[in-house]
Every structure is written in structure tokens, then in C-alpha cells.
Residue frames as qw, qx, qy, qz and C-alpha x, y, z in Angstrom:
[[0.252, 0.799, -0.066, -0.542, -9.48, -29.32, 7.33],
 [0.881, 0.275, 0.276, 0.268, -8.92, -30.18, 4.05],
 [0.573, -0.271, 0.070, 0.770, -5.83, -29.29, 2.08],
 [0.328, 0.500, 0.280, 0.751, -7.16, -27.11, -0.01],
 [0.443, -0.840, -0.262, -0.170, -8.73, -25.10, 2.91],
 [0.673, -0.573, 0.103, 0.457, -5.05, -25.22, 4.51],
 [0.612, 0.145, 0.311, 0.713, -3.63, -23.97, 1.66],
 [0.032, -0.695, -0.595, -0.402, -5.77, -21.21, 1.78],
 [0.599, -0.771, -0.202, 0.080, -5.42, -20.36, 5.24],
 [0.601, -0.580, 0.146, 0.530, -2.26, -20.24, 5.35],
 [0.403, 0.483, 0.367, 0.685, -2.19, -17.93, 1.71],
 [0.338, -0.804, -0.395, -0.290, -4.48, -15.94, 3.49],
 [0.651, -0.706, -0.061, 0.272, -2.31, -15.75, 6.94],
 [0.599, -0.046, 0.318, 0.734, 1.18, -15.11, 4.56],
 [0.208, 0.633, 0.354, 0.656, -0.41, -12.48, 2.63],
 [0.130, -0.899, -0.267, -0.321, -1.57, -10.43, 5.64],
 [0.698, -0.608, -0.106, 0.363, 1.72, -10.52, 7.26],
 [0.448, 0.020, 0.272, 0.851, 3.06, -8.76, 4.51],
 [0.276, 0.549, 0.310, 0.726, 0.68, -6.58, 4.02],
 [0.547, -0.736, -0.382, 0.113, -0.43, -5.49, 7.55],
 [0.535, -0.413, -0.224, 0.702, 3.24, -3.76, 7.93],
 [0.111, 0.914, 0.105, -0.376, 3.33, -0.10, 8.06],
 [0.542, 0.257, 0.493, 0.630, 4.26, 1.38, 4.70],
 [0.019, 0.155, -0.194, -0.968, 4.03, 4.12, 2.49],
 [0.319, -0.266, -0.719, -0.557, 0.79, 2.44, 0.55],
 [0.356, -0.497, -0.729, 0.307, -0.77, 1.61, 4.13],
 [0.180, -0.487, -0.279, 0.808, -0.20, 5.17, 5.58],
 [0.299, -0.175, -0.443, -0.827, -1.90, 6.79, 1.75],
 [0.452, -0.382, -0.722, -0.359, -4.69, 4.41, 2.33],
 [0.340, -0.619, -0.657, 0.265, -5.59, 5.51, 5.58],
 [0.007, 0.340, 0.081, -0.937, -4.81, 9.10, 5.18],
 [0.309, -0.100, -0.510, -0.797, -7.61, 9.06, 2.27],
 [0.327, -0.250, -0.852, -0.324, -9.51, 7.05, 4.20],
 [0.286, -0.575, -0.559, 0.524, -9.84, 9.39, 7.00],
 [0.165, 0.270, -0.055, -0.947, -10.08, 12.33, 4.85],
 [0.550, 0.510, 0.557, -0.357, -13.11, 10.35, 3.09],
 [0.336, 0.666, -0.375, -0.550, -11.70, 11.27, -0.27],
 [0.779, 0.284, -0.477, -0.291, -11.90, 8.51, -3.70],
 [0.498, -0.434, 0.732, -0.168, -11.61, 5.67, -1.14],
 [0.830, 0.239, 0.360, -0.353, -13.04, 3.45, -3.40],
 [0.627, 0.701, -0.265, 0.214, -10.57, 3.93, -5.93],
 [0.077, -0.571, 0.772, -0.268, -7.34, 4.02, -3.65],
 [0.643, -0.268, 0.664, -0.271, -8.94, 0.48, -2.14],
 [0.910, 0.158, 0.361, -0.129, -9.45, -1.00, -5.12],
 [0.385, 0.754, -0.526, 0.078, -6.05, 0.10, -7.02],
 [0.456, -0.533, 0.655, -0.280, -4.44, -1.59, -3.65],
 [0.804, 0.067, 0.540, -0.239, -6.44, -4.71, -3.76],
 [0.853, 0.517, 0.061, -0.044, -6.33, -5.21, -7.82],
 [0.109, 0.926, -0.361, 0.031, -2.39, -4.73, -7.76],
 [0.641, -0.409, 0.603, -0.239, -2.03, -7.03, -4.96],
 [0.735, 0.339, 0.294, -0.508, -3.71, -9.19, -7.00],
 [0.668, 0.697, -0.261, 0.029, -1.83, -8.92, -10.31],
 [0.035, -0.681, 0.701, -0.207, 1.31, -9.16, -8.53],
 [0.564, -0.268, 0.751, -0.216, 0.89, -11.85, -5.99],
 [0.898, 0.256, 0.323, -0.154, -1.10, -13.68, -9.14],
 [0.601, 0.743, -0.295, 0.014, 2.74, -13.26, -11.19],
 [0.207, -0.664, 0.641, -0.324, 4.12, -14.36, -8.31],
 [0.784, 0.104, 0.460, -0.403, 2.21, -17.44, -8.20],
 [0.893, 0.439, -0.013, 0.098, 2.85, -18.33, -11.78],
 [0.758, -0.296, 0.245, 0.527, 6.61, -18.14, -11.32],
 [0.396, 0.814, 0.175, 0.387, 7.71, -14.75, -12.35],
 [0.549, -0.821, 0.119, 0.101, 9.93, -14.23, -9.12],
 [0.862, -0.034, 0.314, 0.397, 12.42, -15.63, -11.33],
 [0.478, 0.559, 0.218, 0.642, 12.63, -13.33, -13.98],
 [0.178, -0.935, -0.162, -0.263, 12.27, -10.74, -11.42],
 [0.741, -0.502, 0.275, 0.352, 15.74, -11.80, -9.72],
 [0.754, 0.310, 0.349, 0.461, 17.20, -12.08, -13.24],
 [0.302, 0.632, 0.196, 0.686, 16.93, -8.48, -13.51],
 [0.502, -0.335, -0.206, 0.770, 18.53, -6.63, -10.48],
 [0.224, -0.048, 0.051, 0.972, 18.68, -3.31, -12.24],
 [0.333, -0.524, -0.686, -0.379, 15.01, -3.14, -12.85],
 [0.595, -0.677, -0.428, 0.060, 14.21, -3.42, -9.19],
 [0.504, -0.266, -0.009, 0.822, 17.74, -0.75, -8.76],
 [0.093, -0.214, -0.339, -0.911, 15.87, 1.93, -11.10],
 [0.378, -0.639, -0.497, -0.449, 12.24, 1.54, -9.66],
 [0.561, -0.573, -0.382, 0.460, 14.00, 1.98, -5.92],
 [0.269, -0.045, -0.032, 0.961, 15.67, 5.52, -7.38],
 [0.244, -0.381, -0.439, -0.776, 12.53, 6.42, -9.01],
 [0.528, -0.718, -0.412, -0.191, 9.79, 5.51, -5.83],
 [0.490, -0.446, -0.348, 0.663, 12.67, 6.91, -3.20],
 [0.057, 0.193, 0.264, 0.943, 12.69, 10.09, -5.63],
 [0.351, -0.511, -0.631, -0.467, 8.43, 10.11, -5.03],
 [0.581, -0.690, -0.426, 0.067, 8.27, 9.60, -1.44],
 [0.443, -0.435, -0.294, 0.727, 10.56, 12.22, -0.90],
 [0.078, -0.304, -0.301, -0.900, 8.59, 14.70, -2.69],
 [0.621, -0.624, -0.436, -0.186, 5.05, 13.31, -1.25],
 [0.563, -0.378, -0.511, 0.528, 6.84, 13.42, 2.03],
 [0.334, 0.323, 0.332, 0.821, 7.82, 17.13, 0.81],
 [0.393, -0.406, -0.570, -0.596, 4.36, 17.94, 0.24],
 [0.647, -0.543, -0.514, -0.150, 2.81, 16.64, 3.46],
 [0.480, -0.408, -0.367, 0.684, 5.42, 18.37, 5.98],
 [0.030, 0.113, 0.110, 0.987, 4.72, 21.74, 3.88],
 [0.457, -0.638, -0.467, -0.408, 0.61, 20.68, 4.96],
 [0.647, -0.383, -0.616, 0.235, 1.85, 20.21, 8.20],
 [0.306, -0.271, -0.246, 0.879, 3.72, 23.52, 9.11],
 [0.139, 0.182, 0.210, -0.951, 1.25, 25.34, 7.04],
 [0.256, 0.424, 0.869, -0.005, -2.23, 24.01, 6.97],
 [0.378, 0.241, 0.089, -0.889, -4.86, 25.04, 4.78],
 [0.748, 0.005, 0.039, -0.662, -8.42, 23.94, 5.26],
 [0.186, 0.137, -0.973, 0.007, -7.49, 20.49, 6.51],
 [0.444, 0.075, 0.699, -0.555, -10.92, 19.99, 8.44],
 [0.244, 0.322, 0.907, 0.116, -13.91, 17.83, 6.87],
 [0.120, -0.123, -0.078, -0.982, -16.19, 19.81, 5.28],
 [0.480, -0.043, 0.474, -0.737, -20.17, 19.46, 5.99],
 [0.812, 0.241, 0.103, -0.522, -20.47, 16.71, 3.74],
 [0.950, -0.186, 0.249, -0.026, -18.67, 14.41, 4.97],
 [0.858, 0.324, 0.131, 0.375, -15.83, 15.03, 2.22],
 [0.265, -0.712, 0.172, 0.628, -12.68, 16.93, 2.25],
 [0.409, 0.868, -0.143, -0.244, -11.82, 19.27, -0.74],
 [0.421, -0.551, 0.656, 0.297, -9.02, 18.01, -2.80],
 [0.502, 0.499, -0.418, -0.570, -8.39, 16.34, -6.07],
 [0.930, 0.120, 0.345, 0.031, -9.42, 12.25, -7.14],
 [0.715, 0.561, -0.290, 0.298, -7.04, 12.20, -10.12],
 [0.086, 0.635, -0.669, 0.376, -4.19, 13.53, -7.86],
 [0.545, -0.313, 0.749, -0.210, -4.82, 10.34, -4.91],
 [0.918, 0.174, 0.356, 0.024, -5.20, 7.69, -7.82],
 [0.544, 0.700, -0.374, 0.272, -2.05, 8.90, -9.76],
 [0.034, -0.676, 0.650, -0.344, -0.21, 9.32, -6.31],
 [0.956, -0.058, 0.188, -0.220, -1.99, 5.56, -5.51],
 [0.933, 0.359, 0.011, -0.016, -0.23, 4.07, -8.22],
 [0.197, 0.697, -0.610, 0.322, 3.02, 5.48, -7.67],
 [0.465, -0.552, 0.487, -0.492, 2.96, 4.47, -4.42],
 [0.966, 0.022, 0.255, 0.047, 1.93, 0.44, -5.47],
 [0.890, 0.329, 0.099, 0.298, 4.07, 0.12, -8.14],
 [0.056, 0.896, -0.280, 0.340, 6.87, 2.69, -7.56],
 [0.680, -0.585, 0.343, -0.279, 7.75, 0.61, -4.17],
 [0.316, 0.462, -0.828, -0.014, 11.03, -2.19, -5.08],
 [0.347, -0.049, 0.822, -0.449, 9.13, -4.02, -1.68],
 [0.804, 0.091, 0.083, -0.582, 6.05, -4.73, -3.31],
 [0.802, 0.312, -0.409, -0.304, 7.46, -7.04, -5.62],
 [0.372, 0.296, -0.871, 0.121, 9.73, -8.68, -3.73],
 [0.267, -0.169, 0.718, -0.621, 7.15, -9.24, -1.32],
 [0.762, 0.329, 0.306, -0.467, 4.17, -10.41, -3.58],
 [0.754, 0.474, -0.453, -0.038, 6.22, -11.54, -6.98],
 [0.432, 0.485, -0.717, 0.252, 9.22, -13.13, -5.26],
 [0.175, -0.251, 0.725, -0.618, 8.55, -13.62, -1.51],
 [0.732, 0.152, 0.349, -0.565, 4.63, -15.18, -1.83],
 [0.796, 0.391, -0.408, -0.216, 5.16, -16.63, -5.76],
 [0.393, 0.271, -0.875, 0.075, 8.48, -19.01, -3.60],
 [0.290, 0.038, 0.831, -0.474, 6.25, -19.91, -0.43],
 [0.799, 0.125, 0.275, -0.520, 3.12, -20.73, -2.79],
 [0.700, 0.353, -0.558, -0.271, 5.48, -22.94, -4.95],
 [0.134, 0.175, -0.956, 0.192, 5.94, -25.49, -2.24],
 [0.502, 0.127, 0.721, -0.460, 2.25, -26.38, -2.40],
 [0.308, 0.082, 0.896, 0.308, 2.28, -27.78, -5.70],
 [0.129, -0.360, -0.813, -0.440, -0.46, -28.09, -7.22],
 [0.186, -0.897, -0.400, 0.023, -2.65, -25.65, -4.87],
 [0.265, -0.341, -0.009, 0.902, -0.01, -22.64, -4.77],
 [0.160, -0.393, -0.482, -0.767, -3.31, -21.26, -7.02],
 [0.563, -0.665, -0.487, 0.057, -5.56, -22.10, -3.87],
 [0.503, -0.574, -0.223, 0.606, -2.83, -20.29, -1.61],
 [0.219, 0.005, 0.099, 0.971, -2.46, -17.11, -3.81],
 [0.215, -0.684, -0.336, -0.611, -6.23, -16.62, -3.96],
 [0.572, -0.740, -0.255, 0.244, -5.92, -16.62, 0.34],
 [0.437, -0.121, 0.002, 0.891, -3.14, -14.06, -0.23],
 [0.050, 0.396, 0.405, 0.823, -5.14, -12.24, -2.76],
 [0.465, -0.509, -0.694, -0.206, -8.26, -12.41, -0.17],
 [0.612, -0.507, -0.245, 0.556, -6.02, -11.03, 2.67],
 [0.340, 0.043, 0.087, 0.935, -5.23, -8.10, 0.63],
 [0.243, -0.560, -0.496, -0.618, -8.82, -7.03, -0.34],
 [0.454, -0.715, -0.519, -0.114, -10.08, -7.67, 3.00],
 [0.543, -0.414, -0.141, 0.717, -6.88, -5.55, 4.78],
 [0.105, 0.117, 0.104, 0.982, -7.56, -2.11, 2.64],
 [0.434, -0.657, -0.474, -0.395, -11.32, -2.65, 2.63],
 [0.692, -0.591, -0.333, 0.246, -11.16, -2.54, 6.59],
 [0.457, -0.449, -0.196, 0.742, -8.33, -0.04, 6.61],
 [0.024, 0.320, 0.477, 0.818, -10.01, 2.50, 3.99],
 [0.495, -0.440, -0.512, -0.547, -13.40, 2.42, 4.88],
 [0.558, -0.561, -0.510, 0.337, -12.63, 1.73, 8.85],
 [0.468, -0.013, -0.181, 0.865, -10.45, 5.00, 8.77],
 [0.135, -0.542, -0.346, -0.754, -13.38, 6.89, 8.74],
 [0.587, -0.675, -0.444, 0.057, -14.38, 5.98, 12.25],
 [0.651, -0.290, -0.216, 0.667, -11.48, 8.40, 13.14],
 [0.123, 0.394, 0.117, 0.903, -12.71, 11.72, 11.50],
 [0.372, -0.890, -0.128, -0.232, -14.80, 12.97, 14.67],
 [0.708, -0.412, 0.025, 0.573, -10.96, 12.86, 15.95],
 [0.527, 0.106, 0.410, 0.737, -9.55, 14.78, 12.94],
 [0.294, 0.814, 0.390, 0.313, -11.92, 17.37, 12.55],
 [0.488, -0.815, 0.037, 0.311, -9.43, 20.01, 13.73],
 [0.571, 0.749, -0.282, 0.181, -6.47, 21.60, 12.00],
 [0.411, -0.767, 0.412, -0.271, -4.42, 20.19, 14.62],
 [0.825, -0.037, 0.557, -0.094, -5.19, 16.89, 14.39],
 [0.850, 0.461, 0.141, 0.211, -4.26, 16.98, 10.40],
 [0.126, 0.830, -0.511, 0.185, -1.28, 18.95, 11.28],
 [0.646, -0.320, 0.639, -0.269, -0.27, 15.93, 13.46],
 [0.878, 0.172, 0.447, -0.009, -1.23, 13.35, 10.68],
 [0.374, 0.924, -0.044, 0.069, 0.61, 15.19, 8.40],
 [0.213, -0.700, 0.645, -0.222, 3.57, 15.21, 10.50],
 [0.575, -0.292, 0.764, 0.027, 3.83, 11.70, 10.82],
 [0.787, 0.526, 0.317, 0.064, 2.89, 10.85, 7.00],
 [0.176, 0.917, -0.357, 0.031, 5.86, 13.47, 6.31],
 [0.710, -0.541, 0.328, -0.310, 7.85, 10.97, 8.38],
 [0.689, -0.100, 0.716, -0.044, 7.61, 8.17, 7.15],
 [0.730, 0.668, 0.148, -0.003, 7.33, 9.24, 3.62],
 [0.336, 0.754, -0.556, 0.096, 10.88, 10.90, 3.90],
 [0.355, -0.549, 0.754, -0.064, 12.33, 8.12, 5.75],
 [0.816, 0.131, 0.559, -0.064, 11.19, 5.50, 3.45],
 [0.452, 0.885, -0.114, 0.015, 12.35, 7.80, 0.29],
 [0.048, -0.748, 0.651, -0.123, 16.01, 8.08, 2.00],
 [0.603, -0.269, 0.751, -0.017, 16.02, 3.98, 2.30],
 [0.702, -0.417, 0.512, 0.268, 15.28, 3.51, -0.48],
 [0.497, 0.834, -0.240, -0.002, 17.50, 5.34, -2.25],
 [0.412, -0.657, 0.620, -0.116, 20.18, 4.05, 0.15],
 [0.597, -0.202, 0.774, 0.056, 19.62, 0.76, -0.86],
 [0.748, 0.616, 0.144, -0.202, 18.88, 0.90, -4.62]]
């Protein structure tokens, strides 16, 4: 294999271990993508973010991101502040649903602006993102020299192809979901995990 192909591979393999874990951004993107609602737009906010980021990360901007602590100490009050609203929100769907089921075309009722505003929070709101795509990727693609450009597009490649697949797969789960049970349930664990990511971090901002 040549190096640039390794360099690739292993952009590619680094990128989807970060982005594969469960999160706040992960859990949106599949709740939208099982309600069928502006997936296209939630997958491609994800993906182009990634993108930007990992490609500032790449040019050595992890630096200036270190330099400035309080930055990354104000965006952790401000996204823990978010996800414990959203969270908020999604336990008040849970205890009292209304009209969670699919409707006969395939789409649930609900507002696009409101899941690409609550998208973007969610990317760029998040202290992790950066330190995982600016700081964490930008120092493992600078030890390959001269292809850490090769290894951020396999990063970048890993991101696209990990919302595409979890967006657009999540649909195979709405003959599960079509029930007000079942989104009382998803609900209940998106409540979860929004307030327990919210309460960390604020903890640690």
C-alpha cells in the first residue's frame, strides 16, 4: 500500500473512532433520522462541520485553540446550558406524548428550521468537538508530514460516510417506532443522555 493510501486509512480509521462514540450529535442524528424529518440537512451540517473543523485541525489551529482555555470554558457553559434544555424538552415528549407516530407519508410533523438550528447547536455548542477534530486529529495528522492533508481527507471521509449511514440507515427502524410507546422510549433515553451530558459539561467547564 502506498503511503499515501496509509495515510488515508488510517485518517479514515482515526476519524471514525471519534466519531462513532455515542454523543449528543449522534443521538440528534438518529432521532431525525428515524423520525424521517430534514435528514438531509442534519447529515450534511454534521458532515460539512466535521469537515471545517478536522480541516483547522489539520492546518494547525489546535494551537491557538489550547491558547485560549476560556473559549472552550464558555462554549462548555453555553452547550451544557442547551442540552439541558433539549434534554428538558424530550423527557416532557416522553411523559407526555403528542402525535409521536409517522404519519402516512412517511414524515413526521414537526419543524426543519427548529432540527437545523438545534443541529448546529449541538455541532458547535459541544467543547468535545473541537478537541476531538481541531486538537486531537489536527496533532495525530501532524506526524505525517507532508500527507497530514491525505490523512484529514480519510478523517473527513469517515465522517460523511458515518452520518450518511446513521441518518438515512435510521429509517430502517420506523416499522419499530410507529407506536407512541416506542417514541416514548426513544425519548426517554435521548432525555438521558441529553441531561447527563448537559450536567458534565457544565461540571467540567
Amino acid at each position: 500500500m502506498s503511503p499515501a493510501l496509509t495515510a488515508a486509512a488510517a485518517g479514515f480509521g482515526t476519524g471514525l473512532s471519534l466519531i462513532v462514540a455515542i454523543g449528543a450529535q449522534n443521538a440528534f442524528v438518529l432521532r431525525q433520522g428515524v423520525r424521517r424529518e430534514a435528514v438531509l440537512a442534519v447529515v450534511g451540517i454534521c458532515a460539512l462541520s466535521d469537515a471545517l473543523l478536522i480541516g483547522l485541525g489539520v492546518a494547525g489551529v489546535g494551537a491557538v485553540v489550547v491558547a485560549w482555555p476560556g473559549a472552550l470554558t464558555a462554549v462548555g457553559w453555553i452547550g451544557g446550558a442547551f442540552l439541558l434544555g433539549y434534554g428538558v424538552l424530550a423527557a416532557r415528549r416522553a411523559i407526555r406524548p403528542a402525535g409521536q407516530g409517522l404519519r402516512a407519508d412517511g414524515e413526521r410533523a414537526g419543524s426543519r428550521r427548529r432540527a437545523i438550528l438545534t443541529c448546529l447547536a449541538l455541532t458547535w455548542l459541544n467543547p468535545h468537538v473541537y478537541l476531538d477534530t481541531v486538537f486531537l486529529l489536527g496533532t495525530v495528522a501532524a506526524d505525517r508530514g507532508d500527507l497530514r492533508y491525505v490523512f484529514g481527507t480519510g478523517a473527513v471521509l469517515a465522517s460523511l460516510c458515518w452520518f450518511t449511514a446513521l441518518g438515512f440507515g435510521a429509517r430502517l427502524l420506523g416499522r419499530w417506532l410507529a407506536g407512541p410507546t416506542a417514541w416514548r422510549v426513544l425519548d426517554a433515553l435521548v432525555a438521558v443522555m441529553m441531561l447527563t451530558l448537559g450536567v458534565l459539561l457544565i461540571a467540567g467547564a
